[in-house]
N, C-alpha and C positions, 0 to 999 in steps of 0.2 A: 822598074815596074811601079807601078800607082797605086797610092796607098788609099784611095777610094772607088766608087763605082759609077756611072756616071750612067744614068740610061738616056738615049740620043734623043729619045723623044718625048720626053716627061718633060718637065719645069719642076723636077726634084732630082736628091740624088742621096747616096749614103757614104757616111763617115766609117771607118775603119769602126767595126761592130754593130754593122747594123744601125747608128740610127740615120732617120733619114729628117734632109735637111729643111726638107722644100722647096719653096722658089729660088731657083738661082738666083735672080736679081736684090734678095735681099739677103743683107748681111748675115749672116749665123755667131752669133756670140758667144757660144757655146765651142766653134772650134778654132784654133791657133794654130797658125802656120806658122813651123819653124822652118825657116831657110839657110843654111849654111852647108859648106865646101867640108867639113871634118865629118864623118860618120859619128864619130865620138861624140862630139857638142851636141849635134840634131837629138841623140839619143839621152845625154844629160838632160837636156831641156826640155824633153817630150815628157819624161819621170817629173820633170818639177812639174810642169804646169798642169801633168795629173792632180797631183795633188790640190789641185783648186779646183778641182771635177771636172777641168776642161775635157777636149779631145785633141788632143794634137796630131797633127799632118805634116810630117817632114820630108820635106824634099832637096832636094842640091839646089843652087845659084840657075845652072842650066834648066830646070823642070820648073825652078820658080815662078816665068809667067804663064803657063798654063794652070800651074796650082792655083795660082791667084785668082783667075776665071773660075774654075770651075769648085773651087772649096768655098769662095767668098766668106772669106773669115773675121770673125767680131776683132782678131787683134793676129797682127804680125811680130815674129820675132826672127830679125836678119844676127848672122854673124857675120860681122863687118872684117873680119880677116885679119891678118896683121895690122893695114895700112887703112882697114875700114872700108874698103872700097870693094870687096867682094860683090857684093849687092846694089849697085851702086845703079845697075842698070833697070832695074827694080821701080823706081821713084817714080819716074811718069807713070807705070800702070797704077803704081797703092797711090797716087794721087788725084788719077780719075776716080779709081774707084772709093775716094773720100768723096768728092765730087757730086757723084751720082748718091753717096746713102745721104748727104747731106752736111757733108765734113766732119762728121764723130767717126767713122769708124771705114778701113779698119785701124784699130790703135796698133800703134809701130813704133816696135824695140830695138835700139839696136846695141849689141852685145858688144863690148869693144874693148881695144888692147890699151884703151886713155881713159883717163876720169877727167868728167863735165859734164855740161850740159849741151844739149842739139844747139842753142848758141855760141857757148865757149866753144866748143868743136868745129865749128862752124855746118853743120851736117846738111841745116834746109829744113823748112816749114815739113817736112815728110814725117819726119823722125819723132814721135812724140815724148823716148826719154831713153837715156843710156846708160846702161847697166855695166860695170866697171868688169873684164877677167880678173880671176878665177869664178866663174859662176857658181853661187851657191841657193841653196834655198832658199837661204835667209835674205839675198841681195835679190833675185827675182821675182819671189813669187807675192810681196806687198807689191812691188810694179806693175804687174801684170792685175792687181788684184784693183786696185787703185785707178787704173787707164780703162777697164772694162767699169767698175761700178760709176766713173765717168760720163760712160757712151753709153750706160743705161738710163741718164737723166737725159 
């Protein structure tokens, strides 16, 4: 089930409490899609990135690109899986939709079982930076804090 509300024929829609976003075509920086395969992680990482007053949106790898349409979120954060490839199928849409807001956003995290960088990893122009397992506050939420006050310049 969808952790937002979409009405068919507005050009806005609302976040998990109410608020509402606007135009779909423009980014919302305010909300953070977490996408990952573990219920656990999504849920770890929804609590942190409260904590920086975001509003997070968690959905599985499968609901992923529909999330991605209709939340149009100021920053993504994938769980790359064991092998990092969870979300792998993900990259052409968060690359249009860099595309189209102008290539800042959305910023894209990805959670991973390696330490580096999206080019030591080798990940792709998608990925804007990699956050090492075991997720903590202290390791995500200057990332997250960092990659949005980014896309606000």
């Amino acid at each position: 089930m969808s952790n937002w509300n979409l009405e068919p024929d507005s050009g806005s829609f609302e976040l998990p409490g109410g608020t509402d976003v606007g135009n779909r075509n423009a980014a919302n920086l305010a909300a953070v899609l977490v996408i990952g395969k573990s219920n656990i992680t999504r849920v770890v990482v929804s609590r942190i990135v409260e904590r920086s007053g975001l509003r997070p949106v968690a959905e599985s790898p499968q609901d992923g690109q529909r999330a991605l349409t209709k939340v149009m979120p100021g920053t993504v954060i994938l769980d790359g899986g064991a092998d990092n490839c969870d979300c792998n199928h993900l990259y052409a849409y968060l690359s249009d939709q860099r595309r189209a807001s102008g290539g800042k956003v959305p910023c894209v995290i990805l959670l991973s079982t390696r330490t580096g960088t999206p080019d030591t990893l080798s990940l792709g122009p998608v990925i804007d930076a990699v956050v090492a397992k075991p997720i903590t506050p202290e390791s995500l939420q200057p990332v997250v804090d960092r990659l949005l006050e980014s896309a606000r310049r």
